[in-house]
N, C-alpha and C positions, 0 to 999 in steps of 0.2 A: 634865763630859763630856770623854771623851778625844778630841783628835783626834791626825793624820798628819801626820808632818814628816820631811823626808828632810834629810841632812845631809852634807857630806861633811868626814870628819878623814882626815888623811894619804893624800890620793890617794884615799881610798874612800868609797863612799857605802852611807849608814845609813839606812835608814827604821824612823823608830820612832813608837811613842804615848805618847800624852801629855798628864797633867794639870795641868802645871803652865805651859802655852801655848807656843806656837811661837815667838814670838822670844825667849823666855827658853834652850828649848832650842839653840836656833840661838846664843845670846851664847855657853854652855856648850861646845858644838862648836866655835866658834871660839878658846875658851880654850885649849882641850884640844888642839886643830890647832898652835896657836900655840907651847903647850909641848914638843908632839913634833919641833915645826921646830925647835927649838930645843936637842933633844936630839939630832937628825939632825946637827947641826954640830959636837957634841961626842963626836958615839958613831964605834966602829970597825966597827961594823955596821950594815946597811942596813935588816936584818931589820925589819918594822911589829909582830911580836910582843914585840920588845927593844924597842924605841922606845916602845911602848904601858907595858909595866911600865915602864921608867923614867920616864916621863910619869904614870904615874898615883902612884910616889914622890914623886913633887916633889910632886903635887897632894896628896897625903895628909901631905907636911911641913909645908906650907902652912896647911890644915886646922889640923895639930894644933898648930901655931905661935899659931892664929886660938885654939880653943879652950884656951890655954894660959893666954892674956889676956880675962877674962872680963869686966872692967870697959869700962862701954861699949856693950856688947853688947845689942840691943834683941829686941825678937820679932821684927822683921822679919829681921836678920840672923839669929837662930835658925831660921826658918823658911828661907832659903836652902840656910843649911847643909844641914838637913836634905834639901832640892830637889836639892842636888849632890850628895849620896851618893844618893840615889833614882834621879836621871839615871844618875849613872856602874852605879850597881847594874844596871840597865835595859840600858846599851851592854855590861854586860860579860857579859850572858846573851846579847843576840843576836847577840856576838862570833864 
């Protein structure tokens, strides 16, 4: 069952749906908050659409750093992965 969860990354707030549960989404939002604050300190622009791509670079190096090393690797972590490209897929259509 899908439910509502509002979120907010970099200053702004998200409402989205959601089958993969609200505080999983919420850990998510706060990752993604986390790495855009983090690119706010390194970037020369303020811009939230520059910030947002280079936050979602790092999280896709990240990713492909994770899937590079396969040993290890359980369902459950396979199933995340897949959770966080579903997530991101989801924020970056009601973007």
């Amino acid at each position: 069952m899908s439910e509502s969860v509002e979120v907010k990354i970099h200053g702004q707030t998200f409402k989205l749906r959601t089958e993969a549960g609200k505080d999983y989404i919420r850990e998510l939002a706060e990752y993604v908050d986390g790495v855009m604050g983090k690119m706010a300190q390194y970037s020369n622009s303020p811009a939230s659409d520059r910030l947002a791509i280079m936050a979602a670079l790092r999280i896709a190096d990240t990713l492909f750093q994770v899937q590079r090393e396969p040993q290890g690797r359980t369902a459950t972590d396979e199933r995340r992965l897949r959770d966080l490209i579903s997530a991101a897929d989801r924020l970056l259509e009601d973007g």
